[in-house]
DSSP file (Angstrom, degrees, kcal/mol; ACC not computed):
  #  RESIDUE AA STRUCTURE BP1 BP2  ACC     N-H-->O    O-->H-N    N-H-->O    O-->H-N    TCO  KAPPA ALPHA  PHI   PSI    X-CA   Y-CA   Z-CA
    1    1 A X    >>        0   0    0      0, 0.0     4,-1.2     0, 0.0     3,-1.2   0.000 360.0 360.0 360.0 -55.4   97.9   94.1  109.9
    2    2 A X  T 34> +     0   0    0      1,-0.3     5,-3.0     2,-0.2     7,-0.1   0.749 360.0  47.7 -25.5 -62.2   96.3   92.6  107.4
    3    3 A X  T 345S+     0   0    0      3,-0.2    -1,-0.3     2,-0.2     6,-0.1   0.535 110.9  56.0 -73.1 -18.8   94.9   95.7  105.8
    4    4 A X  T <45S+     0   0    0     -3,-1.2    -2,-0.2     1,-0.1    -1,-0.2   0.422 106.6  52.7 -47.7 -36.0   98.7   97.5  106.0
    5    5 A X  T  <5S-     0   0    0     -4,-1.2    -2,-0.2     2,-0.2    -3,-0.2   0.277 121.5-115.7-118.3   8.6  100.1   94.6  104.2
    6    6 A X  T   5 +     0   0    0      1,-0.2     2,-0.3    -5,-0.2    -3,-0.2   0.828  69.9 129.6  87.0  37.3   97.5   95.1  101.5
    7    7 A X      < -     0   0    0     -5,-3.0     2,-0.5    -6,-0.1    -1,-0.2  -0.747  67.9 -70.7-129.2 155.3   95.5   91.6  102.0
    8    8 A X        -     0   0    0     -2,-0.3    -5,-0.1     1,-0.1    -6,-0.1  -0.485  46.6-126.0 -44.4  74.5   92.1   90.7  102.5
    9    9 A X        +     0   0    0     -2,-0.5    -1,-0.1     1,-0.2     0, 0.0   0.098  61.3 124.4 -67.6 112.5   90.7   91.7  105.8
   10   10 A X  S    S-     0   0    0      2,-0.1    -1,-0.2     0, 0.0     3,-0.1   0.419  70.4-123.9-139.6  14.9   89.2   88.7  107.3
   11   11 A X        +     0   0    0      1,-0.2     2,-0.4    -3,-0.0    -2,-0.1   0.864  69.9 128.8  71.3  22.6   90.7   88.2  110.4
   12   12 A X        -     0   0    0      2,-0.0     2,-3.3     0, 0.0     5,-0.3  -0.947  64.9-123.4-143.8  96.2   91.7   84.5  109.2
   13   13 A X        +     0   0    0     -2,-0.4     2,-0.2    -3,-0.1     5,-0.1  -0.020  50.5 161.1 -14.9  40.7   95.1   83.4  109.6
   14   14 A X    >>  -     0   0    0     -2,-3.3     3,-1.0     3,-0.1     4,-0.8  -0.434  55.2 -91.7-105.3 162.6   96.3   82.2  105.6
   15   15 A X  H >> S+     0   0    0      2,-0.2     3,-2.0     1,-0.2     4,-0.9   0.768 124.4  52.4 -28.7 -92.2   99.3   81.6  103.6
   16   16 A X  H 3> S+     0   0    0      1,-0.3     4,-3.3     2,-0.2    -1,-0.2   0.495 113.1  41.7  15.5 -80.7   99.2   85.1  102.5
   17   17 A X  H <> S+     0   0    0     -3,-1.0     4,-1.5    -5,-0.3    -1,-0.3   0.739 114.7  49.7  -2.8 -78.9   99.1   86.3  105.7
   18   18 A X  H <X S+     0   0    0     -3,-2.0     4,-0.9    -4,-0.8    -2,-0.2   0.561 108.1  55.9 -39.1 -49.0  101.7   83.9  107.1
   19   19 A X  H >< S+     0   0    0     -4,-0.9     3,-1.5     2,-0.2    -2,-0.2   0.955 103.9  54.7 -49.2 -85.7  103.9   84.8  104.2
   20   20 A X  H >< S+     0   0    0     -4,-3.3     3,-1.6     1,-0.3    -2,-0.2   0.909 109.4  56.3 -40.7 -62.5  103.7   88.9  105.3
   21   21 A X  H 3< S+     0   0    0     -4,-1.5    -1,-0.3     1,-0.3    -2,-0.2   0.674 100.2  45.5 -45.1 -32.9  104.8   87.7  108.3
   22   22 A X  T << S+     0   0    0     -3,-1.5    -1,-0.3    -4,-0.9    -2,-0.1  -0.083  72.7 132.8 -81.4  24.5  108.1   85.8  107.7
   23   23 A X  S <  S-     0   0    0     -3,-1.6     2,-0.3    -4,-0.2     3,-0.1  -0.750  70.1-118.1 -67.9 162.0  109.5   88.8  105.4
   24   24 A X    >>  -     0   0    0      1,-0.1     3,-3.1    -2,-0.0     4,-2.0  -0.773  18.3-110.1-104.4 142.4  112.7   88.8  107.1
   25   25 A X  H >> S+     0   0    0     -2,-0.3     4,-0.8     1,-0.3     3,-0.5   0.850 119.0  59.1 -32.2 -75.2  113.8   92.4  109.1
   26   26 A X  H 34 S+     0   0    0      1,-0.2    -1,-0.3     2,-0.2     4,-0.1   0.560 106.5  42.7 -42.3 -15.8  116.3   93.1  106.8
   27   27 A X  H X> S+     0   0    0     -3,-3.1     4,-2.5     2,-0.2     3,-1.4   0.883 113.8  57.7 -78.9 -56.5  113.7   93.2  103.7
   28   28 A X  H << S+     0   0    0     -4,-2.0     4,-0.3    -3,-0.5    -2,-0.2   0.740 105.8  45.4 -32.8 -40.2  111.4   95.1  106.0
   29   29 A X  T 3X S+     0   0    0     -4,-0.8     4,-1.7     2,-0.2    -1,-0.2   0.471 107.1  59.2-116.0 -29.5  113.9   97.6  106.4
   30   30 A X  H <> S+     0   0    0     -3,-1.4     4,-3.4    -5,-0.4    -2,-0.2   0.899 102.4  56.6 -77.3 -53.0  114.8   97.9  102.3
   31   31 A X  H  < S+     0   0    0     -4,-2.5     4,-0.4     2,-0.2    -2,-0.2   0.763 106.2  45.4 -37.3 -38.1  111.2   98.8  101.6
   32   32 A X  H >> S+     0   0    0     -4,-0.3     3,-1.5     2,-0.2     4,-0.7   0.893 117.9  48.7 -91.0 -72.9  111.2  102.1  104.1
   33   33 A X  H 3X S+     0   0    0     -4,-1.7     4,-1.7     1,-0.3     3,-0.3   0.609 110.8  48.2 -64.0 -23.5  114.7  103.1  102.5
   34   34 A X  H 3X S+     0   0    0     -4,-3.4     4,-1.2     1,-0.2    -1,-0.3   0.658 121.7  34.5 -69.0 -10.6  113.3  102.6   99.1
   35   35 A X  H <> S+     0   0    0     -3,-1.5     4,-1.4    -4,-0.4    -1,-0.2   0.367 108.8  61.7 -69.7 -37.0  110.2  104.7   99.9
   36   36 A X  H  X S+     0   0    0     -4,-0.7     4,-2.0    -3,-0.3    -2,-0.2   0.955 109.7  51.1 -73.3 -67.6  111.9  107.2  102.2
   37   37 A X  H  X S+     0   0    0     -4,-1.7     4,-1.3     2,-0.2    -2,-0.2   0.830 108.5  41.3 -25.7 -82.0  113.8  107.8   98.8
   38   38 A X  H  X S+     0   0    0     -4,-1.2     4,-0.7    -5,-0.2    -1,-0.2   0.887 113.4  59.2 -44.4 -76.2  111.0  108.3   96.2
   39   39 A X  H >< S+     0   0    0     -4,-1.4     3,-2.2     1,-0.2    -2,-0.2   0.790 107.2  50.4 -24.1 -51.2  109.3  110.6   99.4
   40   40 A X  H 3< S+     0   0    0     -4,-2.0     2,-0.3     1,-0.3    -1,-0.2   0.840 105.5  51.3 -49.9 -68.8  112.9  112.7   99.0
   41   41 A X  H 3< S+     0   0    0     -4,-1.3    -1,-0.3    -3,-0.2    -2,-0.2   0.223  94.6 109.5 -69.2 -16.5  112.2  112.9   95.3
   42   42 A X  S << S-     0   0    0     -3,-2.2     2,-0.2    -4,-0.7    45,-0.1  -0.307  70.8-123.7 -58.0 149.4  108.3  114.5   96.2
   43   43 A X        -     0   0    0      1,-0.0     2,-0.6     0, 0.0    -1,-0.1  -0.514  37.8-103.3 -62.5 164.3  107.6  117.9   95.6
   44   44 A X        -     0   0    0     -2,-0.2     2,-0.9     1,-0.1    -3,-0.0  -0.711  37.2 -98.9-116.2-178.3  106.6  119.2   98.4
   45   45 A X        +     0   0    0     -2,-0.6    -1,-0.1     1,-0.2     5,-0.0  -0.269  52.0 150.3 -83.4 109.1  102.6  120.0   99.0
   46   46 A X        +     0   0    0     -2,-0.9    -1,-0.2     3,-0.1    -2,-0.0   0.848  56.2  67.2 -92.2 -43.7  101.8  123.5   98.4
   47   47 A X        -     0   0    0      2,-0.1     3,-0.0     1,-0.1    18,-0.0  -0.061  68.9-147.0 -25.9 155.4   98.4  123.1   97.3
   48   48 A X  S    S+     0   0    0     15,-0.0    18,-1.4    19,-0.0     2,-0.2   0.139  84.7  72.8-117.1  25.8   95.8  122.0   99.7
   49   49 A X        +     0   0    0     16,-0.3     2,-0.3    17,-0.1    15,-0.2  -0.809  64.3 128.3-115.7 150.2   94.0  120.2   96.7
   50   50 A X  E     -A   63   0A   0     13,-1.0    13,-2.0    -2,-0.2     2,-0.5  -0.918  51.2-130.1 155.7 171.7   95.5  117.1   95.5
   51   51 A X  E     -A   62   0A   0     -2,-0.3     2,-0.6    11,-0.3    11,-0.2  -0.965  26.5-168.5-147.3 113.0   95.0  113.3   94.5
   52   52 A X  E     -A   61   0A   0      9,-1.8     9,-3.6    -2,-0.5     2,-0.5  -0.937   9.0-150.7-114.7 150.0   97.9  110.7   96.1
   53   53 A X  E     -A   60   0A   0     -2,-0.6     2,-1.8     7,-0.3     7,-0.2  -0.874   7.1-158.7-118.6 112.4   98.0  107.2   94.8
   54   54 A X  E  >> -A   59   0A   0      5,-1.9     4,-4.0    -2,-0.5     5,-1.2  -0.592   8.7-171.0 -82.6  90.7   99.1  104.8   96.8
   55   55 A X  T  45S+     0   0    0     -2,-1.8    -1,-0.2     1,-0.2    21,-0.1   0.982  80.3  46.5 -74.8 -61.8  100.2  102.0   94.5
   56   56 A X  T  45S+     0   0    0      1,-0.2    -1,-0.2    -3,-0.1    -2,-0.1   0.764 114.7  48.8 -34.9 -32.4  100.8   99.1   96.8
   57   57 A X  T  45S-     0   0    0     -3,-0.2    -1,-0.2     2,-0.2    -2,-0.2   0.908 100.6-137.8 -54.2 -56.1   97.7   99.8   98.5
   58   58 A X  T  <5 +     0   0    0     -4,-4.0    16,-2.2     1,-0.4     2,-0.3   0.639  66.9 125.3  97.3  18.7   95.7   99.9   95.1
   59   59 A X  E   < -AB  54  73A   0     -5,-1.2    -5,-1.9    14,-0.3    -1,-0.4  -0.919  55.0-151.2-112.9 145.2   94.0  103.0   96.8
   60   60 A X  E     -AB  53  72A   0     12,-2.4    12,-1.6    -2,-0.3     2,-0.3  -0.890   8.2-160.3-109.7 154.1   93.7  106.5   95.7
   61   61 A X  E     -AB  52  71A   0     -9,-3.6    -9,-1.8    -2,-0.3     2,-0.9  -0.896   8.4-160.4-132.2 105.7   93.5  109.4   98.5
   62   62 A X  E     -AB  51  70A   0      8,-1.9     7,-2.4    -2,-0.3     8,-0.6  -0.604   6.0-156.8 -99.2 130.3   91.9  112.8   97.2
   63   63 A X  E     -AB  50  68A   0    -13,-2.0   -13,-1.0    -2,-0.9     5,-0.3  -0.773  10.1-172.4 -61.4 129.0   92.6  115.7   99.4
   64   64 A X  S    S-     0   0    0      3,-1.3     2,-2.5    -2,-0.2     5,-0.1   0.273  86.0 -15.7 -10.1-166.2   90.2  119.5   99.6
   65   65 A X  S    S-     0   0    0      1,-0.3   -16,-0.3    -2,-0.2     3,-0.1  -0.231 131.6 -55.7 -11.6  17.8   91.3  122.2  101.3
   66   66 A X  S    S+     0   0    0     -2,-2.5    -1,-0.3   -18,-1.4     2,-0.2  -0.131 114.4  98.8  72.3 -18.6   94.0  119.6  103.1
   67   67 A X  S    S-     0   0    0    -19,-0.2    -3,-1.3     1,-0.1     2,-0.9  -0.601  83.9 -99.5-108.0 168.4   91.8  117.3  104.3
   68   68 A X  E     +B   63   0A   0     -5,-0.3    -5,-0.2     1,-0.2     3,-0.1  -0.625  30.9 179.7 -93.3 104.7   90.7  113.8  102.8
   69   69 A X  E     -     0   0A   0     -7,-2.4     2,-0.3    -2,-0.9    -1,-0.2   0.974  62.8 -44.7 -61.2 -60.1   87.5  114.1  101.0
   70   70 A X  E     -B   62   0A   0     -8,-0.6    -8,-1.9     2,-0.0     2,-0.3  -0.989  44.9-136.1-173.9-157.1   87.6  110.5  100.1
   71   71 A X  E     -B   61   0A   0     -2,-0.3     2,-0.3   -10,-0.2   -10,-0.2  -0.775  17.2-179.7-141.1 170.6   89.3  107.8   99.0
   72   72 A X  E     -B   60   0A   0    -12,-1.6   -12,-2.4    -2,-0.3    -2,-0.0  -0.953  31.7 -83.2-173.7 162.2   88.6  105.0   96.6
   73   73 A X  E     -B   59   0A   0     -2,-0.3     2,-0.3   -14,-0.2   -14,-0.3  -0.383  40.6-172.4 -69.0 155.6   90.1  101.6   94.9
   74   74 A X        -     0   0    0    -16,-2.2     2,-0.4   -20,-0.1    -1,-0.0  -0.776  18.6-135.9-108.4 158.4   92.5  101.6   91.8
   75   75 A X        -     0   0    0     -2,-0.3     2,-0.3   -16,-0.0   -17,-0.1  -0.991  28.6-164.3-128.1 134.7   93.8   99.4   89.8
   76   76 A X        -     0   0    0     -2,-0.4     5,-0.1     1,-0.1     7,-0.0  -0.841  21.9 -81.4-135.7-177.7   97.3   99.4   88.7
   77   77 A X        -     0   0    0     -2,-0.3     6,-0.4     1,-0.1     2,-0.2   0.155  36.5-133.9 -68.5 170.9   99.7   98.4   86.8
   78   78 A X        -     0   0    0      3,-0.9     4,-0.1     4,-0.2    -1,-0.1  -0.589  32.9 -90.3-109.6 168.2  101.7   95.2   86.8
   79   79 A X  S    S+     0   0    0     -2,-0.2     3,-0.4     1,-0.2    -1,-0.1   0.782 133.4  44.1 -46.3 -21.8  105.6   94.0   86.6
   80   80 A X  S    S+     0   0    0      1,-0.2     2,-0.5     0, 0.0    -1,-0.2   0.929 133.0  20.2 -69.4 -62.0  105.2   93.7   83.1
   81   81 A X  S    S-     0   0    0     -5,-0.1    -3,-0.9     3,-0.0    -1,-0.2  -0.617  84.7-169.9 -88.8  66.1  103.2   97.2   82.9
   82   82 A X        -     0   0    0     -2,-0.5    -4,-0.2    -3,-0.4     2,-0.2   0.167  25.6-104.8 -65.6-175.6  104.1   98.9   85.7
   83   83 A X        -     0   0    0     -6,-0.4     2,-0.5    -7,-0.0    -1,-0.1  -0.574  39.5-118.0 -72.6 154.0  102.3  102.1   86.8
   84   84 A X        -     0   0    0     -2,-0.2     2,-0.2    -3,-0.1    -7,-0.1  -0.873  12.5-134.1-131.0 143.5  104.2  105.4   86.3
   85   85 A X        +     0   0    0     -2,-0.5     2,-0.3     1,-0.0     0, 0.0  -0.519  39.2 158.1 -74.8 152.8  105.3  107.8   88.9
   86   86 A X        -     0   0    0     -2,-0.2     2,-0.3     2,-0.1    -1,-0.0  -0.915  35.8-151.7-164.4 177.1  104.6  111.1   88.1
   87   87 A X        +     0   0    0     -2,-0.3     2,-0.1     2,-0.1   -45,-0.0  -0.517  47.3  95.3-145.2-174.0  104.1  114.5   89.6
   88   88 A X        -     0   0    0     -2,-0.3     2,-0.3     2,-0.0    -2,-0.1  -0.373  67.3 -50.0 108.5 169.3  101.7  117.2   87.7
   89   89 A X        -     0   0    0     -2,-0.1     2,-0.2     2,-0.0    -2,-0.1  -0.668  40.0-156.7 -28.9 116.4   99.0  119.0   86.9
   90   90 A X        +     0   0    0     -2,-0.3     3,-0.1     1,-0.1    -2,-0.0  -0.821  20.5 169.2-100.8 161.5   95.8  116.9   86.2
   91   91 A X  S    S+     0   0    0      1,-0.3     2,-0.3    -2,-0.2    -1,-0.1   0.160  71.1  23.7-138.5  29.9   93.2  118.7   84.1
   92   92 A X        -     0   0    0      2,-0.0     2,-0.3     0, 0.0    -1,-0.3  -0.816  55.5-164.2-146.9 150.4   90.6  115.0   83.5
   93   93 A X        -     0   0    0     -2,-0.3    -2,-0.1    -3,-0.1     2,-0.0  -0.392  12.9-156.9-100.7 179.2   90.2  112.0   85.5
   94   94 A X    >   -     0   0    0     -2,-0.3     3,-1.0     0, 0.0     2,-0.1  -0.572   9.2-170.4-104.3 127.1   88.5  109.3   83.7
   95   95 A X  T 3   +     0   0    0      1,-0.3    -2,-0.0     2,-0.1     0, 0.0  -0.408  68.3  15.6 -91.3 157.4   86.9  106.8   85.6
   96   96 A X  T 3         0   0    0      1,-0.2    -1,-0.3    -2,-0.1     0, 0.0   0.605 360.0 360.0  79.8  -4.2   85.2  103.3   84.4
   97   97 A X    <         0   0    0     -3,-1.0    -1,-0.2     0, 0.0    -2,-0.1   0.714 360.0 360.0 -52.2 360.0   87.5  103.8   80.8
C-alpha cells in the first residue's frame, strides 16, 4: 500500500500513511476518471521501445523490445512548476544536469 500511494516503504503505520487512508471513495474514484482521461488522450504504443514517466510515482519505466529494461527515480516538477505532459520523439536524455 504504501509503495502504490507513493510513501516511504517501512511498514510503520504514520500520518502520511493514515492520511492515504481516509481519502474519502468519492476522491478515490475522481483520480481513475481523471487518469482514465489523459490514458484516452495516449497515443497508442506502436513501438516496442519507449520511456513512460510516471509522475506521481516520481519513477521512470524504460521499455526494449516491449519489455522493462529498467526503471529508475525522477524528480519532478511541483504546483508552482509542474511537469509537462508530452508525447514525442526523444533524441537525448540528460541525466545528473
Amino acid at each position: 500500500f504504501q509503495r502504490a500511494m507513493g510513501l516511504y516503504v517501512d511498514g510503520a503505520i504514520g500520518n502520511k500513511m493514515i492520511a492515504e487512508l481516509n481519502v474519502p471513495l468519492e476522491k478515490r474514484i475522481q483520480q481513475l476518471l481523471v487518469n482514465m482521461e489523459r490514458m484516452r488522450w495516449m497515443p497508442p504504443e506502436n513501438d516496442s521501445n519507449y520511456i513512460v514517466v510516471n509522475i506521481p510515482e516520481y519513477k521512470m519505466h524504460v521499455y526494449d523490445s516491449g519489455r522493462l529494461a529498467f526503471d529508475m527515480n525522477v524528480i519532478v516538477g511541483s504546483a508552482i512548476n509542474s511537469t509537462v505532459i508530452f508525447n514525442g520523439n526523444l533524441k537525448y536524455v540528460v541525466f545528473s544536469p
